[in-house]
C-alpha positions in Angstrom: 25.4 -81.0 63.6 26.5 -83.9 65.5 29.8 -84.3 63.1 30.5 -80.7 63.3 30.7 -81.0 67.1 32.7 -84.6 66.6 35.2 -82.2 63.9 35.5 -79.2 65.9 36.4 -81.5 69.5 39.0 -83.3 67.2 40.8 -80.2 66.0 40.5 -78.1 69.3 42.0 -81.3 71.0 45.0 -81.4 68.4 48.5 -80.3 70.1 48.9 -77.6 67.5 47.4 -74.2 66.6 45.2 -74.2 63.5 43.3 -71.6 61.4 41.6 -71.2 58.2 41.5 -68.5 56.0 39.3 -68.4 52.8 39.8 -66.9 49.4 38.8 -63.4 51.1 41.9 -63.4 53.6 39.1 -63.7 56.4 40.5 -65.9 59.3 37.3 -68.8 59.6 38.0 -70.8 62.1 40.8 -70.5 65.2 41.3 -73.2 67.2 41.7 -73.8 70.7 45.4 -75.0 70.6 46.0 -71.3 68.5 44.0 -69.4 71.6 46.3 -70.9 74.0 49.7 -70.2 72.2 49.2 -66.6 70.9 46.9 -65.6 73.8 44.6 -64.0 71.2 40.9 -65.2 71.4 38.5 -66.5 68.3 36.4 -63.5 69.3 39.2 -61.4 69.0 40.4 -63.0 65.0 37.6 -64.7 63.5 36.7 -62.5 60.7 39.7 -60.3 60.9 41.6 -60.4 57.6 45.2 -62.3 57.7 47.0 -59.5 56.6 45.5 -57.6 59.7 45.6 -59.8 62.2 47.0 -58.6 65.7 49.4 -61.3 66.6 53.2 -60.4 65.3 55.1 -62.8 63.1 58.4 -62.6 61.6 60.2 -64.3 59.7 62.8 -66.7 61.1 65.9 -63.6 60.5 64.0 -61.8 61.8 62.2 -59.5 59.2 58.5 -59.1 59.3 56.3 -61.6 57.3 55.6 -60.0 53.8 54.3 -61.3 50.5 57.6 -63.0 49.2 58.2 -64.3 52.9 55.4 -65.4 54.6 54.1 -69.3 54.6 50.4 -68.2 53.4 50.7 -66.3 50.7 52.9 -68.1 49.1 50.0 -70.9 49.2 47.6 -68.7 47.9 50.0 -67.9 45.0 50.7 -71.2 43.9 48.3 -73.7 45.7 51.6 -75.8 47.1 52.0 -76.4 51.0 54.9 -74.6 52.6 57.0 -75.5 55.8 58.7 -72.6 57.7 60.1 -71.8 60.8 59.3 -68.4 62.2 59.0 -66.4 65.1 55.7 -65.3 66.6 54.6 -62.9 69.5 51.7 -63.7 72.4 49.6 -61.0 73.0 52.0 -60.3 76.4 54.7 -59.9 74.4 56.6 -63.3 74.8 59.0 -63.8 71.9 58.9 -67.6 70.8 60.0 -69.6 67.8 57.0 -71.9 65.8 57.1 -74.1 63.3 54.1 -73.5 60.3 52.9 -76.0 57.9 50.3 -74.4 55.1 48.0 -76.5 53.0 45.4 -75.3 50.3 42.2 -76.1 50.7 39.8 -77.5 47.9 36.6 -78.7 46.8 35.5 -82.5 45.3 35.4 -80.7 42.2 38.9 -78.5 42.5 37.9 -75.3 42.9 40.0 -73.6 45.8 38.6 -73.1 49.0 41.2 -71.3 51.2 44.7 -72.1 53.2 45.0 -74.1 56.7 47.5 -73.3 58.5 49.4 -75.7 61.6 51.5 -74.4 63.9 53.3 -75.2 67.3 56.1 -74.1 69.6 59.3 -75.1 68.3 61.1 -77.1 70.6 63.9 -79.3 70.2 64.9 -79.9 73.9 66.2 -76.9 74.6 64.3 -73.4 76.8 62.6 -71.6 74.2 65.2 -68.7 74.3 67.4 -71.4 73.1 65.6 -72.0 70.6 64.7 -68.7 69.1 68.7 -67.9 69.1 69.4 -71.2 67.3 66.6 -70.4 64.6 68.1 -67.1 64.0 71.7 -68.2 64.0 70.3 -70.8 61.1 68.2 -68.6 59.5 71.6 -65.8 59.1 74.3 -68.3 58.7 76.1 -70.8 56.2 75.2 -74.3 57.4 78.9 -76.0 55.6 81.3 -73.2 56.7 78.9 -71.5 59.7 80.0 -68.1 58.9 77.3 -65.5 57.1 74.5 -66.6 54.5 74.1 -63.8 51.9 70.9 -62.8 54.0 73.7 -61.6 56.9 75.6 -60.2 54.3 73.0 -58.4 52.2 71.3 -57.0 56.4 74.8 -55.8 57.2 75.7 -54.2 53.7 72.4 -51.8 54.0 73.0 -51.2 57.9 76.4 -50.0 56.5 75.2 -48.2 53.5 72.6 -46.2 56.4 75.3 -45.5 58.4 77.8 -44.0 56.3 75.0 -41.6 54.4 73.6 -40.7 58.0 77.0 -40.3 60.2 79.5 -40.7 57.0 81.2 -43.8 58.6 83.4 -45.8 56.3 83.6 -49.1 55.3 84.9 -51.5 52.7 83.9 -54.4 50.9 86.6 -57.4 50.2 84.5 -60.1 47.3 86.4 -63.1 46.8 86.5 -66.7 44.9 88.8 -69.1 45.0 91.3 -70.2 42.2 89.9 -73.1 40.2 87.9 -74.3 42.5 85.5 -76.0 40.0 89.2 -78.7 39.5 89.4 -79.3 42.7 85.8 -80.7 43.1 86.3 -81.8 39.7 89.6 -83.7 40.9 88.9 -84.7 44.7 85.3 -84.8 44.6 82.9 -82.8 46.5 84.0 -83.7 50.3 87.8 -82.4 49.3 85.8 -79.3 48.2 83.9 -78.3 51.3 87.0 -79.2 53.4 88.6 -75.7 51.4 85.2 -74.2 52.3 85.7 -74.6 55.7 89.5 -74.1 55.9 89.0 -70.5 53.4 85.9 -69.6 56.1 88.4 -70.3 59.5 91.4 -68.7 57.7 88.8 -65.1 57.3 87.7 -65.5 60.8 91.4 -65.3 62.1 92.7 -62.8 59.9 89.6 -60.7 60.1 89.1 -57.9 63.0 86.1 -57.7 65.5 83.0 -56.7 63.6 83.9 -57.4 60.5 80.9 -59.7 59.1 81.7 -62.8 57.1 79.7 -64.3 55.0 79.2 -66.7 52.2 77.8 -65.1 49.2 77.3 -68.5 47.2 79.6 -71.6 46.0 83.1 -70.8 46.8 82.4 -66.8 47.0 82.7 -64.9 50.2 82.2 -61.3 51.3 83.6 -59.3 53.9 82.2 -56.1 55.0 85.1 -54.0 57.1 83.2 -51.3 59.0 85.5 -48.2 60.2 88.3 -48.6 57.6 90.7 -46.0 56.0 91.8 -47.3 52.3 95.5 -47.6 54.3 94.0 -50.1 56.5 91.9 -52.4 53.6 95.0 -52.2 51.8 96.9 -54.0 54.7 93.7 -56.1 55.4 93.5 -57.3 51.9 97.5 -58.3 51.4 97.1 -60.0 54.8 94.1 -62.0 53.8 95.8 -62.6 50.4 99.0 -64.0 51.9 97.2 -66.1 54.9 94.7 -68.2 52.4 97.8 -69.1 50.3 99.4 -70.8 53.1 96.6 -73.4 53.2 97.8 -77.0 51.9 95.3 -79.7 51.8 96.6 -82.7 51.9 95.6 -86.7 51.0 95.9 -89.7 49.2 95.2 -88.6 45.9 95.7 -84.9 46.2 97.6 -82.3 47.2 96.1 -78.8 47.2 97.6 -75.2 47.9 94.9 -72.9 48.3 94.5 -69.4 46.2 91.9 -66.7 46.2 91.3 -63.6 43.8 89.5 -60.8 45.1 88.0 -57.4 44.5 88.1 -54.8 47.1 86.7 -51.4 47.3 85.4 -48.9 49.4 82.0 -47.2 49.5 81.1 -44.1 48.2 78.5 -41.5 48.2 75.7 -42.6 46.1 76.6 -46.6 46.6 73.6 -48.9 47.0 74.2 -52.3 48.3 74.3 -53.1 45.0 76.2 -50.5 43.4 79.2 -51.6 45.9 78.6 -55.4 45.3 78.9 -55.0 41.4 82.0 -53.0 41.6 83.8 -55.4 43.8 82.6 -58.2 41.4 83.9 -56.5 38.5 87.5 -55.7 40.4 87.6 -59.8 41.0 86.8 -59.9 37.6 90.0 -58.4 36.7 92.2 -60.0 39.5 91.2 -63.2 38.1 92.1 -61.9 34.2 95.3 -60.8 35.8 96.5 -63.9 36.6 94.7 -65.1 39.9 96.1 -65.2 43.5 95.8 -61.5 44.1 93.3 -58.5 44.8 92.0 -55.6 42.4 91.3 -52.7 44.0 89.6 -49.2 44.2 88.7 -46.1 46.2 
């Protein structure tokens, strides 16, 4: 009893929030560090189940924890500790970014006993506001070029998609690569290469018009998603964009680069999904690279 008491001082004493839940999804044990963050008493968890627990999480975009997203499960799934950062709710409603360390639980003899879970404000010298906005910015955005991740782009493609079958508002899609990109890092090396990322993600911001979303689909692919277009207007966007990215030179040493894109451009129609719209962009850069690069496909 004694080294219960000693065990249960030590982790109420700890400057994080800890719980336990066992193979059942019941929550065992709830520290006192995890009463004082969430506002949410032991009485008030213990024997809940995990998945029904009163306290609001979300993932660090945003989203609401789920079983592809959420620290926990995937423990339980796969026995491996995860690290995430994430954004939790006191029981007054305070909004407030945490950082969560999972661990499996087992046995002397292996068998598996349930997940721990640590967790504590995240602060990194900033106001917790602060905070919260820089997790989200990192959770929705390209840490090279600092323009959309594909999670921005994929949110803002089905906001779009909504929109357009609710209040039949346009928009268009422009999916680009750059010309031989795979030489250029082949040729300069790697630094050379995400100096063009950069200079390709500056050139879309300038030549792009206020909400349009940027983004970064993957490697040296980006998407814009033009809201409120006529096929007039993404026909002039897309020359412009075209014309602009070609007048990057990159410069050095040992090399001397002039920048190209090919793209595929294309506007939504009625029964698009998000990725109905993506494919068909994909397969019009398809065929502006097969045409000879340094241009755009395109299709209403």
């Amino acid at each position: 009893m004694r080294e219960t008491t000693i065990h249960q001082g030590i982790l109420d004493n700890l400057g994080a929030g800890i719980y336990f839940v066992d193979p059942n999804w019941q929550v065992q044990f709830w520290n006192k560090k995890a009463e004082e963050i969430t506002g949410f008493s032991k009485q008030e968890v213990l024997g809940q189940l995990f998945t029904e627990l009163p306290i609001k999480r979300l993932s660090a975009d945003g989203s609401p924890f789920n079983q592809f997203n959420c620290p926990m499960v995937g423990t339980f799934k796969d026995g491996k500790p995860r690290e995430a950062k994430s954004i939790m709710y006191t029981r007054a409603g305070q909004e407030f970014p945490i950082y969560i360390r999972t661990t499996p639980l087992h046995d002397d003899n292996g068998k598996f006993l349930g997940g721990i879970a640590l967790f504590q404000k995240f602060i990194s010298g900033h106001d917790s506001m602060g905070d919260l906005k820089s997790l989200r910015f990192a959770a929705t955005h390209d840490f090279l070029t600092e323009v959309g991740n594909r999670i921005k782009i994929e949110t803002s493609l089905d906001q779009n998609i909504q929109l357009y079958k609710n209040a039949g508002t346009n928009f268009g899609v422009f999916f680009l690569d750059i010309d031989f990109f795979k030489q250029v890092n082949d040729a300069s090396g790697h630094i050379v290469g995400d100096i063009v990322l950069k200079q390709i993600a500056q050139c879309l911001i300038s030549s792009s018009r206020e909400g349009d979303v940027i983004g970064r689909w993957g490697g040296d692919e980006f998407i814009i998603i033009l809201p409120q277009v006529t096929e007039d207007i993404l026909q002039k966007i897309s020359e412009r964009l075209i014309s602009r990215i070609k007048q990057i030179r990159i410069t050095g040493k040992n090399y001397d680069i002039q920048v190209t894109i090919s793209a595929g451009v294309t506007m939504v129609k009625e029964d698009d999904t998000a990725l109905s719209i993506l494919e068909r962009a994909d397969q019009l850069l398809y065929q502006a690279k097969h045409s000879g690069r340094d241009q755009f496909q395109m299709s209403f």
